[in-house]
Each structure stands twice: as C-alpha cells, then as structure tokens.
Backbone bond lengths (Angstrom), bond angles and torsions (degrees), N, CA, C in turn:
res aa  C-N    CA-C-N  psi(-1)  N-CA   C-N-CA  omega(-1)  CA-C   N-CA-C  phi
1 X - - - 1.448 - - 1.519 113.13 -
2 X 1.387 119.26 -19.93 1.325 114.05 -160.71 1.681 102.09 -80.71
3 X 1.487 120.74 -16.15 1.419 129.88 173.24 1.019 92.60 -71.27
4 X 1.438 141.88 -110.10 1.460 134.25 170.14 1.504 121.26 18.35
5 X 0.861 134.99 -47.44 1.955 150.07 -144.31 1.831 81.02 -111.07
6 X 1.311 135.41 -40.25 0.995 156.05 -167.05 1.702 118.09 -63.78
7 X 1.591 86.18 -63.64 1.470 98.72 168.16 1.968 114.30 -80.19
8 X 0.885 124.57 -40.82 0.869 134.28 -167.71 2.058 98.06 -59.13
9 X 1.039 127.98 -39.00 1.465 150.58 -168.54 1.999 94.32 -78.11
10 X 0.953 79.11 -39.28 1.924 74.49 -172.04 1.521 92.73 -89.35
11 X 1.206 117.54 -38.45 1.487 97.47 -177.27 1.961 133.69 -72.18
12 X 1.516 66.57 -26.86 1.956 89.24 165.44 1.453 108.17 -65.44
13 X 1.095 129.30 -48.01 1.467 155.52 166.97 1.477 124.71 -25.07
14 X 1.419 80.31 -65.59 1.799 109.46 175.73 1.415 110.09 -67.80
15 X 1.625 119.71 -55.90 1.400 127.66 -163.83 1.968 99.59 -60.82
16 X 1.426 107.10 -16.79 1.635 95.52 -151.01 2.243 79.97 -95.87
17 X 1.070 139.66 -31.23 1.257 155.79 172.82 1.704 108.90 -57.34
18 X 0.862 127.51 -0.08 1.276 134.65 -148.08 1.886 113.31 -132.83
19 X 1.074 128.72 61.07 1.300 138.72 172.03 1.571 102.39 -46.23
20 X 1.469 93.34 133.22 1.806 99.75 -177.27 1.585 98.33 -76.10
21 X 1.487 103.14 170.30 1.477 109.29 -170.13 1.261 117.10 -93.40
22 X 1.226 127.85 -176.66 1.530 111.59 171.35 1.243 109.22 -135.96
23 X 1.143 129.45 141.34 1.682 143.41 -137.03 1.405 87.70 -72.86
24 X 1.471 128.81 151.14 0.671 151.79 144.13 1.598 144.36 -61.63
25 X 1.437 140.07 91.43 1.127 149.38 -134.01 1.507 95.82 -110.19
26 X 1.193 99.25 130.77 2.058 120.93 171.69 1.284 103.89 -106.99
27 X 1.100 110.38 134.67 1.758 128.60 147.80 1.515 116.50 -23.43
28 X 1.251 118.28 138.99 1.806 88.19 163.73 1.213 101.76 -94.80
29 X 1.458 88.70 175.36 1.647 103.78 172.26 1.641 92.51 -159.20
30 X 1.413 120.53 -167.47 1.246 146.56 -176.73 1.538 107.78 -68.36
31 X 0.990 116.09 -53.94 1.683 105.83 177.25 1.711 120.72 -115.97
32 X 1.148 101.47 16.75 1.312 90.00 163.80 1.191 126.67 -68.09
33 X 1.577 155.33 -38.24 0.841 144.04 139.02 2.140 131.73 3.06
34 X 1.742 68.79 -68.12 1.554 70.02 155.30 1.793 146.24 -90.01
35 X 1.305 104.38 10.77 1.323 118.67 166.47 1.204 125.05 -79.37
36 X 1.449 98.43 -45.81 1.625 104.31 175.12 1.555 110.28 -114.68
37 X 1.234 136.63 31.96 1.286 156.01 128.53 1.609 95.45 -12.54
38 X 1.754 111.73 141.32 1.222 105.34 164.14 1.232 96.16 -107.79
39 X 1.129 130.89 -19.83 2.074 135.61 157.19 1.095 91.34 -14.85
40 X 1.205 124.40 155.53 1.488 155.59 143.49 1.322 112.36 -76.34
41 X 1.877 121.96 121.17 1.555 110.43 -172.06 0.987 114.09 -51.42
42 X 1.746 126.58 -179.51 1.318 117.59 -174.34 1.752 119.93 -77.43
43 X 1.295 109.13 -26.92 1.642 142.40 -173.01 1.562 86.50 -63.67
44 X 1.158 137.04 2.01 1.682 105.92 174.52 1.439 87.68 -144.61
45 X 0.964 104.51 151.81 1.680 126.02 -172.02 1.840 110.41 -92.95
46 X 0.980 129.11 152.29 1.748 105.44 169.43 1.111 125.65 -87.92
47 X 1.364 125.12 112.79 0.773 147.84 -164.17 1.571 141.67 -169.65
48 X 1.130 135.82 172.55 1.251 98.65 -166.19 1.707 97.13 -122.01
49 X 1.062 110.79 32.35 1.699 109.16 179.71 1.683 97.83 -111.73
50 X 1.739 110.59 141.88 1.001 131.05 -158.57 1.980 87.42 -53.56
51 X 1.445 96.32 153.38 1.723 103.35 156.42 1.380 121.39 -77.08
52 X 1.332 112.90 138.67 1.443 121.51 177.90 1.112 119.06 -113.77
53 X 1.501 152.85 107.25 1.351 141.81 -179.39 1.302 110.71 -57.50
54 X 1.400 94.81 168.27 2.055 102.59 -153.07 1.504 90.06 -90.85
55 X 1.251 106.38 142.61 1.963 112.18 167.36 1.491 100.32 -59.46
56 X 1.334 94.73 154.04 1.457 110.95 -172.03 1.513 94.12 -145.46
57 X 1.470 111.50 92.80 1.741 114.84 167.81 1.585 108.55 -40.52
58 X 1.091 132.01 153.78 1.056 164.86 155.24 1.923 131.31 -88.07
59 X 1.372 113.86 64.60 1.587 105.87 -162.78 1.273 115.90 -73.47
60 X 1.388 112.90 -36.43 1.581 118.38 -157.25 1.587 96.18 -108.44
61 X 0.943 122.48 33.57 1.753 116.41 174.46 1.483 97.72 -111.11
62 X 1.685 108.64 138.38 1.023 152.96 -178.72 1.455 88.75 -53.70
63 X 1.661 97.10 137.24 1.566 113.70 -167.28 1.788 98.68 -76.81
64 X 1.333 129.38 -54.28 1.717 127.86 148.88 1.734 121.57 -18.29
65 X 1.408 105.86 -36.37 1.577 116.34 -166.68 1.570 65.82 -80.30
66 X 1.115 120.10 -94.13 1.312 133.71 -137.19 2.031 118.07 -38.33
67 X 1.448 93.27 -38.89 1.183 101.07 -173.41 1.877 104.68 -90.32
68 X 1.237 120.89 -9.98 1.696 114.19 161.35 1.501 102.37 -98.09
69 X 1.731 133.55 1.61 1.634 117.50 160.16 1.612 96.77 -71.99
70 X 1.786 109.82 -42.95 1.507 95.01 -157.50 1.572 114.20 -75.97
71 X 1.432 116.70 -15.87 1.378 112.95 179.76 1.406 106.86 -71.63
72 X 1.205 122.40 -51.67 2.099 122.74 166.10 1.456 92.58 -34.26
73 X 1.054 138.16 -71.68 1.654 149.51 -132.70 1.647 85.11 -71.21
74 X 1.146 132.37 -64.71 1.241 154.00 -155.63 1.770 107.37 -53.38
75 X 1.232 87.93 -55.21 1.845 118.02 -174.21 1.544 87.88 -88.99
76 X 1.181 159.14 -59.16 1.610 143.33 172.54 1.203 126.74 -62.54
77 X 1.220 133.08 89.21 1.350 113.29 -163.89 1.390 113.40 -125.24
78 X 1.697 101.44 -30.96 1.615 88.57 -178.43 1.466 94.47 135.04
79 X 1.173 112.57 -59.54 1.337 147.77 -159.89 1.422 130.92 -101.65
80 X 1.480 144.74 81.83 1.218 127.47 -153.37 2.030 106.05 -66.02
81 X 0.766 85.08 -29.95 1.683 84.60 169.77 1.342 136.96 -28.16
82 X 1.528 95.62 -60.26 1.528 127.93 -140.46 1.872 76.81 -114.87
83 X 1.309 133.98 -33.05 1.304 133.33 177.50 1.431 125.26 -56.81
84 X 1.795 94.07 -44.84 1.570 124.60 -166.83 1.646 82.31 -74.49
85 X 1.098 105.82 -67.16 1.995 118.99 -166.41 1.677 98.78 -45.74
86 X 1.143 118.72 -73.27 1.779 126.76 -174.52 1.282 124.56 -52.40
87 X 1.587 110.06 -24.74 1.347 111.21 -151.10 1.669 82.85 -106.71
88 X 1.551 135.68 -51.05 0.987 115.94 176.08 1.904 123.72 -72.49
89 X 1.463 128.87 -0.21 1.143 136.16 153.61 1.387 118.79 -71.98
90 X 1.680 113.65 -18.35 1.303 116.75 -174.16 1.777 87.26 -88.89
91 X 0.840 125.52 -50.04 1.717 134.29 -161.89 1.662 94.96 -58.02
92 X 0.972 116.73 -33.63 1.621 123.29 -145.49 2.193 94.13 -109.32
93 X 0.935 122.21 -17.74 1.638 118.71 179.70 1.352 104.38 -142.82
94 X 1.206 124.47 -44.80 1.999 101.46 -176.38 1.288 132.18 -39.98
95 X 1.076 106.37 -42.81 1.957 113.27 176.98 1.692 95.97 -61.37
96 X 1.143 138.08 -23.08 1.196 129.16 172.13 1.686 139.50 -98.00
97 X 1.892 88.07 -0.52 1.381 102.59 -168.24 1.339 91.41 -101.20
98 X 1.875 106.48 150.92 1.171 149.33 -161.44 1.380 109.56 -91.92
99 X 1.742 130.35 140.00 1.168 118.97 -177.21 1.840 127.50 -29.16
100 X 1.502 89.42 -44.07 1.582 92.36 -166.96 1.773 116.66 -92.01
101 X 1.517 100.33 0.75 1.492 112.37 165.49 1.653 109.47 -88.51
102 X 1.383 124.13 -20.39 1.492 125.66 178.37 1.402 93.06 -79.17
103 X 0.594 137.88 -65.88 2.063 158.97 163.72 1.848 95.78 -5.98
104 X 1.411 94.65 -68.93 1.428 97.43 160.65 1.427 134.45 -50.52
105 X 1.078 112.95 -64.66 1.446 125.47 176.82 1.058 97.42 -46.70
106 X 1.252 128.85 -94.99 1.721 140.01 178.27 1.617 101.41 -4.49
107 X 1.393 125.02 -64.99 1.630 124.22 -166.85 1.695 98.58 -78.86
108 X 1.064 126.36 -31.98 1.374 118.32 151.10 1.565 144.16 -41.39
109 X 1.153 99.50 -31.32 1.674 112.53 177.58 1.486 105.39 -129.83
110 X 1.536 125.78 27.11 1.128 112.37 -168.86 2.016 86.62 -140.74
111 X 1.310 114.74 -58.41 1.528 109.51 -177.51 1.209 117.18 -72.84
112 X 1.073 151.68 -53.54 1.366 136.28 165.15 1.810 123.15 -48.50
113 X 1.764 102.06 111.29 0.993 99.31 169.26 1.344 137.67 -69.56
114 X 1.118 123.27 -8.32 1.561 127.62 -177.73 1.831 101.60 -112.95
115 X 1.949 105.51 109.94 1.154 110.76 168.28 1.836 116.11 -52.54
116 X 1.261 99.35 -56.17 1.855 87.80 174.43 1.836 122.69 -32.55
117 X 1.506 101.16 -37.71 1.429 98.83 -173.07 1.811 111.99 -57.83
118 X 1.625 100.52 -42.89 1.466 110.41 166.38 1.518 127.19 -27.79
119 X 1.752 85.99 -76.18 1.597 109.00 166.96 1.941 112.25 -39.64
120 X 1.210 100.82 -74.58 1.781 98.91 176.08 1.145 121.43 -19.40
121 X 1.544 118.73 -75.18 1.298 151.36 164.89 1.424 99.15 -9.06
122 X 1.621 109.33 -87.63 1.164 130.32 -173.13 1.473 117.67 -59.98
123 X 0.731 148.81 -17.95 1.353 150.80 136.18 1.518 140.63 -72.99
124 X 1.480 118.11 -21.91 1.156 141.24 139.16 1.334 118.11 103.30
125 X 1.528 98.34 26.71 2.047 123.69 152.28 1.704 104.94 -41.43
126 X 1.328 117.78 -63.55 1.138 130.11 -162.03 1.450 106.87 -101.00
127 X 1.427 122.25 179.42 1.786 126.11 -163.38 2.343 74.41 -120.77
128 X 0.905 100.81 123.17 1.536 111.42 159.07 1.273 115.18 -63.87
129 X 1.643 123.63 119.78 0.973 125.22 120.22 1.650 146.22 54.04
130 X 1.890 133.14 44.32 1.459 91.93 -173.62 1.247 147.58 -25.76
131 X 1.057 112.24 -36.76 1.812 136.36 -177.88 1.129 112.08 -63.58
132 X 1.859 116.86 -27.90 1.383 109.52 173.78 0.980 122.22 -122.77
133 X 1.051 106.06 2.93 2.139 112.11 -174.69 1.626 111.17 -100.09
134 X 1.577 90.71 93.14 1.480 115.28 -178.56 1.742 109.76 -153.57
135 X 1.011 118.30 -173.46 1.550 124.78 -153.85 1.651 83.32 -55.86
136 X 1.134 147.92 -86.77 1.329 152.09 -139.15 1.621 94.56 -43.19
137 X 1.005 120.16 -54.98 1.726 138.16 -162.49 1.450 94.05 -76.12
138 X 1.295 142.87 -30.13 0.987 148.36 175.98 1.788 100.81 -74.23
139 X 1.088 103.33 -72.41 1.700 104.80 174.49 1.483 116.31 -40.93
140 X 1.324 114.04 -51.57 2.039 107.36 -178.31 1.545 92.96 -84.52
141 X 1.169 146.78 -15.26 1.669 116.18 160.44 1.376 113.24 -68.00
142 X 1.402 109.87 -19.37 1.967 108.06 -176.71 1.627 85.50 -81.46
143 X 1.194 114.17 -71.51 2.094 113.40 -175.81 1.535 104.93 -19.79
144 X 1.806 116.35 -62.90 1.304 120.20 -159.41 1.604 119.42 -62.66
145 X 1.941 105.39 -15.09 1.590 88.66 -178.01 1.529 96.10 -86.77
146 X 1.039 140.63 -23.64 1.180 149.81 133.09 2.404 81.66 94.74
147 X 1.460 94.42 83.82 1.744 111.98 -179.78 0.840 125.21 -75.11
148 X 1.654 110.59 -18.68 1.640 125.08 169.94 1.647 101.00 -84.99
149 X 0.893 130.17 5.39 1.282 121.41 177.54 1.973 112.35 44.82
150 X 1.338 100.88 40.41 1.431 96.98 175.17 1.536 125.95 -86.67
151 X 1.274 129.72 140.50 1.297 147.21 -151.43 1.979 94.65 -53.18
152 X 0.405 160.44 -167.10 1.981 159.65 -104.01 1.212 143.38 107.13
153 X 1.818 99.17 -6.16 1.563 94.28 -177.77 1.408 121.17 -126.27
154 X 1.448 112.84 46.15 1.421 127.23 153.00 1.593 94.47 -138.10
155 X 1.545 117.12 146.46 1.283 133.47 140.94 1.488 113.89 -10.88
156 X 1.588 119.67 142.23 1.474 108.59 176.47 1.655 103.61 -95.36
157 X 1.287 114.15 173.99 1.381 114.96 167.46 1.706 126.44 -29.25
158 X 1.301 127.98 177.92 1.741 109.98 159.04 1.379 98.33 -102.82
159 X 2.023 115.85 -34.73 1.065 104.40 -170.63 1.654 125.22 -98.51
C-alpha cells in the first residue's frame, strides 16, 4: 500500500502545480471552419459503417490496364473468401473477357459495398441483384460451385 499512498501524493501534487491551458487561436482562412468543424464531412453519411469512396468508372483505360487493376482488385479483397473465389475466377476468364464483360466485372467487384453481398450472390445464400445478374454473375455462380472440385485455398499464380 505504501506505493499506492505514493502515487496517489504526486498526483495530487502535480494536478494542484498545473495551470489549465488556454485554447489555442488560428488565423482564419478559408477552410478552417471546416477542419475543426464538429459536422461530420460531407463524404460520409451518419452512420456508423466505415466510408467507402464512390466508384468511379473508368472509360478510356487500356483494356491490359484494366484487366491487371481487376486481377489486384480480385486477389485484394478484404476477405479471404471473396479473394480465394475472385481471384481464382479472375485467373481463370479475364484474359478472355470482352470489353463489355470487363465493364461488368469491374461494376461487380467495384459497386457494392459489402464484400459478403458478393460472396452470397455467388454462391447462392442470397437472390442477386437486378444490377448484377447478367452473364458475369452467371459465370462466378458456375466458378463458385466449382464441379471440378479443384483445389481453392491458396491464391493462384499472377503469371
């Protein structure tokens, strides 16, 4: 106890030594307001689910660009699930998919914020989507029963 009795004496000590501070004053300028705003920026909604930045299609990117963003995208997910599932569907059809099947894919793994919804979808927990239930969504529910029974639980190659 005598440590205790000890600390307690310095801290009493300290608190009485100790002049409060005095707020600190900024210049104005143009956005200060909004720096120290207790508002919430406008980019997040209230709520308590993380913020997600808004998809931003991609028109004029190189069909090569496009198909090594979506294989990263595919293989990063967040999620080993949805990584294992995407990344070997990405390995297994992109080099063969057609402008307007990347188009797909891309709004497939890119607008829906909740990876589980993906996962659901694709496995067929959940009813898909108008917005997504088209040939691509059709193709990873055929990938996801996966009939060949092929191995799935490491990442595939990149090359």
């Amino acid at each position: 106890m005598p440590r205790l009795t000890l600390l307690r004496n310095l801290a009493r000590s300290c608190s009485h030594s100790f002049a409060p501070r005095k707020a600190m004053t900024l210049p104005p300028c143009s956005h200060s307001s909004r720096l120290f705003s207790s508002e919430p920026p406008e980019h997040q909604p209230p709520s308590n689910e993380p913020w997600i930045p808004e998809y931003i299609e991609k028109f004029n990117e190189p069909m090569e660009d496009k198909r090594n963003r979506l294989m990263y995208q595919s293989r990063k997910r967040g999620m080993l699930e949805n990584g294992l599932l995407l990344g070997s569907f990405a390995k297994r059809f992109l080099s063969e998919m057609d402008e307007e099947k990347l188009t797909y894919y891309d709004r497939l793994i890119n607008l829906p914020s909740n990876d589980w919804d993906i996962y659901a979808w694709a496995v067929g927990q959940k009813e898909t989507p108008e917005d997504f239930d088209n040939i691509i969504m059709d193709m990873l529910k055929q990938h996801a029963k996966n009939e060949n029974r092929e191995s799935r639980v490491v990442m595939p190659e990149l090359n």
